[in-house]
N, C-alpha and C positions, 0 to 999 in steps of 0.2 A: 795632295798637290798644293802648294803656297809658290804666291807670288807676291812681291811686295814691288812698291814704290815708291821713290821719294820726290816731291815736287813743292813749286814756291807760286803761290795764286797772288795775282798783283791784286789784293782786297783786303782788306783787314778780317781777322775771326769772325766779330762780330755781324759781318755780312758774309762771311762763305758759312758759318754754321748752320744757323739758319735756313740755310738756302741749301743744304747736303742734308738734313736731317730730314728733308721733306722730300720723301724718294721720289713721289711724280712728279718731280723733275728729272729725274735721270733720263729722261728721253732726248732732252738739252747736250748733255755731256757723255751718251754708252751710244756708238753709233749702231748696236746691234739691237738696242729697243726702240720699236717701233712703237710703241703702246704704253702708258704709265699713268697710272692712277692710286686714287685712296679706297680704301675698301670700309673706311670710316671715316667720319667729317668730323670727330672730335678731336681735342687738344693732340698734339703730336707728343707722346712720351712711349716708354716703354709699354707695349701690346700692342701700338699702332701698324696695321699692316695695309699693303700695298700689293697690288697686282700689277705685273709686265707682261707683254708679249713680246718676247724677246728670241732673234732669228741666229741661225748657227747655218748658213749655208743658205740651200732650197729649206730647212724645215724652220718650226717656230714653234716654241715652246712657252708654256705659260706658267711662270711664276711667282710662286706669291713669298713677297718676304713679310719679316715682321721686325719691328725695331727693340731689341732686347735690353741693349744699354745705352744710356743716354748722360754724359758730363758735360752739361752746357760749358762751349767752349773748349772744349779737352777733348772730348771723345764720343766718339757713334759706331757702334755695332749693331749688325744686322743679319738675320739668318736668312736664307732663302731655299727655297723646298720646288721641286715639279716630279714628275714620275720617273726622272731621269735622271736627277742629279740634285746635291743639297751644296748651299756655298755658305759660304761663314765671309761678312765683309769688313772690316774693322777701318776703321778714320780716327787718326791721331794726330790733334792738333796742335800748332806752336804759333804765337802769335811773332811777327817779326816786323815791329812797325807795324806799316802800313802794308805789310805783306802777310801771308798768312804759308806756314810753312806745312804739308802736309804730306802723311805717310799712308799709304794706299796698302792693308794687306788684305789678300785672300786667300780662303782657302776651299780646294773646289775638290768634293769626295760623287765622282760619279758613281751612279748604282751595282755597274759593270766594270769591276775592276780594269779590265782590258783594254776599255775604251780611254784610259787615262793616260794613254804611248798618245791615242790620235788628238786629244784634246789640249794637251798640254802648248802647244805650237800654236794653237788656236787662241788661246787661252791670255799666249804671253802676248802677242800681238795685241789681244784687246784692253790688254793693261795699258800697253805702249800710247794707243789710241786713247784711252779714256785720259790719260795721265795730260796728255799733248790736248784735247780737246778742255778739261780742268783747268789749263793755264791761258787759255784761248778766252773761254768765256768770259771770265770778268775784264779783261782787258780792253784797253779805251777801241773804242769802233777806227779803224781804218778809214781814208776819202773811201778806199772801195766799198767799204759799208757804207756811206752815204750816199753812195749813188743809186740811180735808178739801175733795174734791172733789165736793161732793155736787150741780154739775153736772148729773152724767150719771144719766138718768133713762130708763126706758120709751119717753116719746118720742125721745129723741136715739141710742141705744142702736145703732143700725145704724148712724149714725154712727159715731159714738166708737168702735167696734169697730174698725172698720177701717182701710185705706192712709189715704185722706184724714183719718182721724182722727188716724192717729199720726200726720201729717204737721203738723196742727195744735197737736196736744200739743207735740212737740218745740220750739216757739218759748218755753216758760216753764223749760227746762231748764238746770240748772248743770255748771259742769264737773266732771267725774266725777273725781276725782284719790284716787288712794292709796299710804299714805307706807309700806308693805311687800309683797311678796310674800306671797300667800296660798296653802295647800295647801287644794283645794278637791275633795271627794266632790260627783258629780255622779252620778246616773244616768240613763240612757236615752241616751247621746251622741253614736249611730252615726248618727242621722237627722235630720231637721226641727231642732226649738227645740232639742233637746241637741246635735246637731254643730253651731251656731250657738254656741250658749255654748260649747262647750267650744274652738274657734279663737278666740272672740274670749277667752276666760279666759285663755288660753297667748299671747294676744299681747299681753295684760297682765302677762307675767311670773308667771302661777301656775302654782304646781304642781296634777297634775289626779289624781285617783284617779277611773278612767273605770269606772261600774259595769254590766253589762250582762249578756245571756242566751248571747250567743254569741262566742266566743273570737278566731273568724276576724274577724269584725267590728271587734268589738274593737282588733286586731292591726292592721287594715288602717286606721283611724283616727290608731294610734300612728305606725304606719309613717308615712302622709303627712305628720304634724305633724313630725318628726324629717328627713324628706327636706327640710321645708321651715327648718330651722335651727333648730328650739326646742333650747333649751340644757338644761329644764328638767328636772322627774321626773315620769316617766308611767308609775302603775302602776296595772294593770288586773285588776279582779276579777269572777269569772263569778259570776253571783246570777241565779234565776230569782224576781222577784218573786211570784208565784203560789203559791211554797213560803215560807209564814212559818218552816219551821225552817231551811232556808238563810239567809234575810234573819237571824235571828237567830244565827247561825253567822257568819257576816260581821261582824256585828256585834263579835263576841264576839274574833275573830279581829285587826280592825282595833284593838282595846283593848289585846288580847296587843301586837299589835309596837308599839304605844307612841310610834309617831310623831304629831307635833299634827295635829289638824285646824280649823281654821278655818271653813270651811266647810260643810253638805251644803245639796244642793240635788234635790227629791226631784221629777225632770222627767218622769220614766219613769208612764207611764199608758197604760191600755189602752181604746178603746172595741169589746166583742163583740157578735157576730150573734145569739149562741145563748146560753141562762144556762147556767151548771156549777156543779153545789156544788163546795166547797174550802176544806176547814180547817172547815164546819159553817156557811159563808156563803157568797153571792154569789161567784161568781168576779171580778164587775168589783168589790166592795166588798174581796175582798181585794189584788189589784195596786194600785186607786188609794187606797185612802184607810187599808187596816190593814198594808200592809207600808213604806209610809212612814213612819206614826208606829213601827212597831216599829224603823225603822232608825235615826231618830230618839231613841230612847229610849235605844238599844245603843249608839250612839254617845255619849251625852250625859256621860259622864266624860271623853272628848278634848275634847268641844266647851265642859265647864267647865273645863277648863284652859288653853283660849286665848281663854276670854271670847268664845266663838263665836258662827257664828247658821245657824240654818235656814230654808229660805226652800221654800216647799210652792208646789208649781205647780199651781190649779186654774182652773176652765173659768168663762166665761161664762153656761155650762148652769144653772147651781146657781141663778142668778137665778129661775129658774122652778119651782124644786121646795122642798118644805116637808119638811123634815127626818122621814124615815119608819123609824125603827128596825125594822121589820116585813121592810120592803123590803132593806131594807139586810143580812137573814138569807135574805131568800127573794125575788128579783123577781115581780112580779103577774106573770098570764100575761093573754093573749098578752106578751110579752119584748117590750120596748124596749130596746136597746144603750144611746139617747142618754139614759132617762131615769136607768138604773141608773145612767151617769156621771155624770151631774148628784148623784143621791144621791150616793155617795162622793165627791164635790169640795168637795158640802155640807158633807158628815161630817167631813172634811180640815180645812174651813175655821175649823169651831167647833174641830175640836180645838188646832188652831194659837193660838186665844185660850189655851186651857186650860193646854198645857203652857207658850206663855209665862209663864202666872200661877207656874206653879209652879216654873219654871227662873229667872224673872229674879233672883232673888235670889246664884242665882248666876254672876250676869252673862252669861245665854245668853240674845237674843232668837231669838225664831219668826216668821218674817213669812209670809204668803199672796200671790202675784200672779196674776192670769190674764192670757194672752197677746191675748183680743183674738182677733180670725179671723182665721187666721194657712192660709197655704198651705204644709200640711206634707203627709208620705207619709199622715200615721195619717187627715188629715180626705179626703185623695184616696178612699183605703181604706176609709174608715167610714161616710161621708157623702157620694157619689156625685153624688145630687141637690140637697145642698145645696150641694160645690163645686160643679158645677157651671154653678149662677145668681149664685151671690158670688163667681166665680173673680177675674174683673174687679177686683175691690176688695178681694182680700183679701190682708192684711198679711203682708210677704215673715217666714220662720222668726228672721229678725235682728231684725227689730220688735216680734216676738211676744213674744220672750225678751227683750228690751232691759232691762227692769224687772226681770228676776230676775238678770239681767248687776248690774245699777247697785247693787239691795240685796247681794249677793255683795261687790259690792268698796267698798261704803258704810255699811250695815247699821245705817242710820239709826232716831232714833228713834218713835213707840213702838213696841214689836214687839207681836204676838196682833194684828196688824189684816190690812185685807186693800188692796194696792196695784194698782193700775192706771195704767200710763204714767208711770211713779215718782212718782204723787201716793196719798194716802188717798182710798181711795173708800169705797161704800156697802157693807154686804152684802146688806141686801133694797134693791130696789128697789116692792116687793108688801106690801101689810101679812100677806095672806094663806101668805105664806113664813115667816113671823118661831116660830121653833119657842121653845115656853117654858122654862121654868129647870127644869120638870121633865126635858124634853128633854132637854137637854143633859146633864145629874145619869146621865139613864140611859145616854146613849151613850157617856160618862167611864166607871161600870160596865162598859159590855160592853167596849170596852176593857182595861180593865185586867185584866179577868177571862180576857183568853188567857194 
């Protein structure tokens, strides 16, 4: 079975090649994968192969391609293989200007002769799709891209959260393209949305500063990323976020050796069973929301010196709780895990406006994103009864992180807001949530007052 294409990308070669030869991207432009990665971190040439999890109906099929021939600027071919079918994909380029003129062929040999009457309908359709999403991407953003998303609401919310949400989200997206290498502080990156980001960061060519509690872990992270060809620099530093005079130690430390940072990305957060004091607060107020900003703050002479950005990972939780400084020193009793997190993502989220107010000047933005219901170890672990009725739907640790991947190697404007599915979303959704300008005034004090 072959199908071919012929289409015109508003972008010149030299930035659509590039950016096609690197398959985990296809998740940008095939609305049927949901899932795209490198299966190695080295140079992209012929042997490079890539795994998708790519859906045909209710089912999903995982394929691995590999990139067989490669004519910089001319031409890209690619095989791809799963227990069900082998596709052959060819990319033939013509530069045209400032356009880039390109021809889509495939050809797709399922296992099961017979199955090729049902697939072929399927098939043509997702040309049509890929072809029409191809000429989408690079194209200047729309006002409607520039707006806020203020869509998603109350009612739609269990939506939008999850798999079929990102899956919908993903059709308004551009192509992600960045014109350096970035050293990027990441913490929490042994599990869930931070081992996500941090393969897919390194198969963007960053450098990663992996921050975490445990050395072994750590180690055994670096190790696979390194067995699997990254060229890059991995260095890893042990922080207990629970201890702010560590966090700020780190801090102070990563200043000393003077190399840039470009990036943090504050992924690491905890939801607990039991409250602890720690530091003269909450235990969960100090892991999520006061040892980010101190990390934050310790770093913020490397991150004005490359005109950096920080991007604060909080919860969908926050939506439901009204900014409680009380709480945020002491949890009510009986103890809520989920509510205490919710406060500190709040807390997170206001502060993210704050210090971008006060950093943009010199040219550091702060952004906010939540991941959305994302199937990680921490929600298996912390919420039992809630995985276990959203298992079904909820969004794989790549989709979760995808928006704190895209602001990382984009760091678009304005910063102090808070992102969802790389659009601007709301922060209440509740008028009843909306804390006042006293608020805020005093949690800037308690703050600055460690």
């Amino acid at each position: 079975m072959y199908i071919t294409r012929h289409l015109t990308i508003p972008a010149p070669v030299h930035v659509v090649f590039p950016y096609l030869e690197d398959l985990s991207n296809i998740f940008e432009w095939d609305p049927n994968v949901t899932v795209s990665g490198r299966l190695e971190l080295g140079p992209i040439q012929p042997g490079a192969r890539f795994e998708l999890a790519y859906r045909i109906g209710p089912a999903n099929l995982t394929l691995r391609y590999e990139l067989v021939t490669r004519e910089p600027g001319r031409l890209l071919c690619f095989e791809g293989r799963s227990d069900a079918v082998r596709l052959m994909d060819r990319l033939s380029f013509s530069p045209d200007g400032d356009r880039t003129l390109l021809t889509y062929e495939a050809q797709v040999e399922p296992k099961l002769a017979a199955s090729a009457l049902f697939l072929r309908p399927f098939m043509e359709r997702v040309a049509d799709q890929v072809a029409a999403r191809l000429g989408a991407l690079f194209a200047p953003p729309s006002p409607e891209d520039l707006e806020p998303d203020f869509r998603l609401n109350a009612g739609n919310l269990s939506f939008r959260f999850t798999s079929p949400g990102w899956n919908a989200a993903r059709g308004r997206f551009k192509a992600t393209r960045i014109t350096e290498p970035r050293r990027i502080v990441l913490t929490g990156p042994t599990s869930g949305l931070g081992r996500s980001a941090a393969w897919t960061l390194a198969g963007r060519g960053c450098d990663l500063v992996l921050v975490g509690r445990s050395l072994p872990r750590l180690e055994q992270v670096k190790s696979e990323m390194i067995l699997s060809g990254f060229a890059g620099t991995i260095e890893l530093r042990v922080c207990d976020l629970g201890d702010l005079a560590a966090v700020r130690d780190l801090g102070a430390a990563m200043v000393a050796d003077g190399r840039p940072v470009d990036v943090l990305i504050n992924n690491a957060g905890a939801l607990f069973d039991e409250p602890q004091e720690l530091d003269g607060f909450e235990r969960t107020t100090v892991v999520d929301f006061l040892s980010p900003c101190t990390l934050a703050c310790a770093l913020h002479p490397l991150l004005k010196a490359s005109g950096g950005s920080v991007i604060n990972v909080v919860s969908g939780g926050l939506y439901g709780v009204k900014l409680n400084l009380e709480h945020l020193v002491e949890a009510p009793r009986p103890f809520s895990g989920a509510k205490a997190y919710a406060q500190a993502k709040r807390a997170l989220l206001i502060l993210t406006e704050r210090l971008n107010t006060r950093w943009e000047a010199d040219g550091v933005r702060v952004h906010a994103m939540h991941p959305g219901w994302a199937d990680t170890p921490g929600v298996r672990s912390s919420l039992p009864r809630f995985h276990k009725i959203t298992k079904p739907f909820l969004r794989t640790p790549f989709a979760g992180i995808d928006t704190a991947v895209w602001l990382a190697l984009t760091n678009p404007e304005p910063g102090g807001r808070l992102w969802f599915d790389r659009a601007l979303a709301p922060e209440h959704l509740f008028s009843r949530t909306r804390e006042t300008s006293e608020d805020r005034r005093r949690l800037q004090d308690l703050f600055a007052a460690l």
